[in-house]
N, C-alpha and C positions, 0 to 999 in steps of 0.2 A: 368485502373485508374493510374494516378500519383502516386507517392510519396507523395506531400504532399497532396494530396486528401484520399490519404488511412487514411494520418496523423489525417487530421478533422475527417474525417468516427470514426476512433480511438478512439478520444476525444468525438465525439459524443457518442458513443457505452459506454465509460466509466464514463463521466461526463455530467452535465448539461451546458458544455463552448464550444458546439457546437453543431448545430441543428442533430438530429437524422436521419439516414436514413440506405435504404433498396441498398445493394449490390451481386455483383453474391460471390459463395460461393470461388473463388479464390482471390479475393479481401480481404474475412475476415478472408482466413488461412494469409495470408503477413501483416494479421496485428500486428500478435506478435509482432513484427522490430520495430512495434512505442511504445509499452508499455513504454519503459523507459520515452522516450519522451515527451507521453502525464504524468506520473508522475511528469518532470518536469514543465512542465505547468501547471497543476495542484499544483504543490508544492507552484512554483513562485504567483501564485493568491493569495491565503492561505496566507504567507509565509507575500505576501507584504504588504495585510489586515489587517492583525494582527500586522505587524509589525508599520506600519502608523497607526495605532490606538495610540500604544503609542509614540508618536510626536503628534500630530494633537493637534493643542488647541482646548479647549471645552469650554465652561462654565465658571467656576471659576476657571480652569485649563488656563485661557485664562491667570487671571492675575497673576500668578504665573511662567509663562512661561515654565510650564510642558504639556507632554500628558497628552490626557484624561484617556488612564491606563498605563502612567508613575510609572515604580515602582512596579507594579499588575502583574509581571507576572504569578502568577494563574489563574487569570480574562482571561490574552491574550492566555491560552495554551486552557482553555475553549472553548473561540471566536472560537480560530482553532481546534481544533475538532469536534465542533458545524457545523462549515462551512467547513471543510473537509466530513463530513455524509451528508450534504447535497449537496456540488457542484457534491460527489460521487454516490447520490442518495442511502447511505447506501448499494451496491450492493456488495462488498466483506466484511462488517462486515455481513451481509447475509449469505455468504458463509460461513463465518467463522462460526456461529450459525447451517447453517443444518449439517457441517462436525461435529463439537462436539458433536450434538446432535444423528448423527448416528452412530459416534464411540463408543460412550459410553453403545448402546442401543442392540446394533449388534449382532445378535448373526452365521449367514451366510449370505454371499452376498446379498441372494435376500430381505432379511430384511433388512440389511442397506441401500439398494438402493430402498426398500420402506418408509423407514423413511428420508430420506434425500432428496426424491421428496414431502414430508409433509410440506403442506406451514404453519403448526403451528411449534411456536418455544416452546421447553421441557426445562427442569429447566437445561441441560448442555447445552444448546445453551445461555440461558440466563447469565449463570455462564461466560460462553467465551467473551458475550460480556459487562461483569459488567469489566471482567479484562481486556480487549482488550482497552473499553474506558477509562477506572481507569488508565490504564500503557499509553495510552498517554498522559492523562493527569496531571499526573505526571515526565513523562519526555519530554513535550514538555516544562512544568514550568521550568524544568532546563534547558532546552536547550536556551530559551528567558530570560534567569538570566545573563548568562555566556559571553554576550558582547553585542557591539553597534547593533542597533534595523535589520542594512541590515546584518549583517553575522549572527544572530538568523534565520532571512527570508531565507538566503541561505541555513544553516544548516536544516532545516525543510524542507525546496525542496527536501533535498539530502535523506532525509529518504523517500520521498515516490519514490523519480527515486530506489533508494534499494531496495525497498519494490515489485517494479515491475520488476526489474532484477532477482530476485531470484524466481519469477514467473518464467519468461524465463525462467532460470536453471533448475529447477522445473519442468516446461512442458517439457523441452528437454527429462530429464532420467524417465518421465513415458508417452511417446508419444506411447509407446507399449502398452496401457492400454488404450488408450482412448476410450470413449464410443460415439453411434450416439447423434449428437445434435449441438445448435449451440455451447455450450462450447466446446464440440469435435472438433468441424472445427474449431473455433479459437486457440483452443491448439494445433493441428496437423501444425502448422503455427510453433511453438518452433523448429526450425533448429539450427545447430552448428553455423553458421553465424549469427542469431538472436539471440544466444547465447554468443557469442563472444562479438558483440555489445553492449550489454545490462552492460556484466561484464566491458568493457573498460568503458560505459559511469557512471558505479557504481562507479568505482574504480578509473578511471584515475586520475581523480583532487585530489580526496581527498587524494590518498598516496602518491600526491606533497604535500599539504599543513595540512593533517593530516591523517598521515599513523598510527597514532596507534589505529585513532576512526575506520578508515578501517578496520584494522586488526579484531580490539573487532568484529564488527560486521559479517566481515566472521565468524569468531567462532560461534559467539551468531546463528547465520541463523544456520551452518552447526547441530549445535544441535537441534535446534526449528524444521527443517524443515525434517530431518531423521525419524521422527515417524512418519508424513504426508505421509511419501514414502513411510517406511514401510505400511502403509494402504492401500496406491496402491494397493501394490502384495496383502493386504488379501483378500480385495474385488474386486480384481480384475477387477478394472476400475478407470477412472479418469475422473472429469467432470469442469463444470465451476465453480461449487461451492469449490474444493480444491484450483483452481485457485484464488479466491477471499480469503481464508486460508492464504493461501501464501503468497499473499500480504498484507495482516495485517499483522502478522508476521513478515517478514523482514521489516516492517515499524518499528513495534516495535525491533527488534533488531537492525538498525542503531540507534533508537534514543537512547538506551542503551547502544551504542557502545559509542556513539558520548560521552553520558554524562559521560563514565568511564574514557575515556582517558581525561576529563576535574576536575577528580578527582586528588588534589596534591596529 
């Protein structure tokens, strides 16, 4: 399979912005390489939605010659996280909810990796994702406040290509852990070279054009994402559902990052 065939496979696999399908199991380790990727395309949709919401005339909005949520950036940080859980199919605020919930509950491996194959969600899974959606949207509000409607759009890209890089990272330093399964084989794809990648396309641009929201946001990851790892080694495995952790998480800390360094 190509490149960019793996790419769509990719975006299929993690979004609703590309038909789904059935591949051999070498195909779906190389798919790590595209995660960044598919979160900027993913970001860019979102990003452009929401942000074309406020311009677009509407209504009585038509004669005023404002958007229709001109001015509303609560309303627009909403839209996108509304439509970020669903183009994502909710499948890493998922993750995020069985990881909480089996961390919290755990008391040896083989209990937490029976409570975290539990397709019900417990009151710390629900906890994780009252504050996973609460803290974006709360800081996508400020990220859509803080200038004109396409660098809002860009800036919201760039937290979820973060969001999926520190995945990457992430899979790389507990590839010794991984457990059978298809999250297994797509984690076992985290090489130092998809690694690499992932960090240059987080990082590059923005420590040209804002290297201090870069900065915040390594920090903010390097913290958030250190007890996730530590869990690794307790239970001694790693599956698709930390993968999905993960990415919340450095989603929310770029957007954290982003809104600190926009702090005078």
């Amino acid at each position: 399979m190509s490149a960019p065939a793996r790419l769509l496979f990719t975006l299929g696999f993690l979004s609703r912005l590309a038909p789904a399908r059935v591949v051999p199991d070498a195909d779906l380790r190389r798919s790590m390489f595209h995660l960044p990727l598919c979160g900027l395309v993913i970001g860019l949709v979102v990003g452009l939605v929401v942000g074309l919401a406020a311009v677009a005339p509407a209504g009585l909005a038509a004669f005023t010659k404002q958007g229709l949520l001109a001015d509303r950036p609560q309303v627009q940080a909403w839209l996108a996280v509304a439509l970020l859980a669903w183009v994502t199919r909710g499948l890493h605020l998922d993750g995020l909810a069985d990881v909480a919930d089996a961390a919290a509950a755990h008391v040896q491996p083989e209990r937490f990796w029976t409570i975290i194959k539990d397709s019900r969600c417990g009151t710390f899974g629900v906890a994780a994702l009252v504050l996973a959606l609460g803290g974006q949207g709360v800081l996508f509000a400020e990220m859509l406040r803080s200038g004109p409607w396409w660098a809002s759009a860009l800036a919201l890209a760039w937290t979820l290509v973060f969001g999926r890089s520190c995945a990457v990272v992430f899979g790389l330093s507990a590839r010794a852990h991984v457990r059978p399964g298809l999250g297994g084989l797509f984690l076992s794809g985290a090489t130092w070279p998809a690694a690499v990648w992932a960090v240059a396309l987080a990082l590059g641009p923005l420590l040209w054009f804002k290297p201090l929201a870069a900065l915040y946001a390594v920090a903010l990851a390097l913290v958030a994402l250190a007890p996730l790892r530590r869990l690794v080694s307790a239970v001694d495995g790693v599956n698709g559902d930390f993968l999905g952790a993960a990415i919340t998480l450095g989603e929310l800390c770029a957007a954290l990052g982003f809104v600190l360094a926009q702090t005078p």
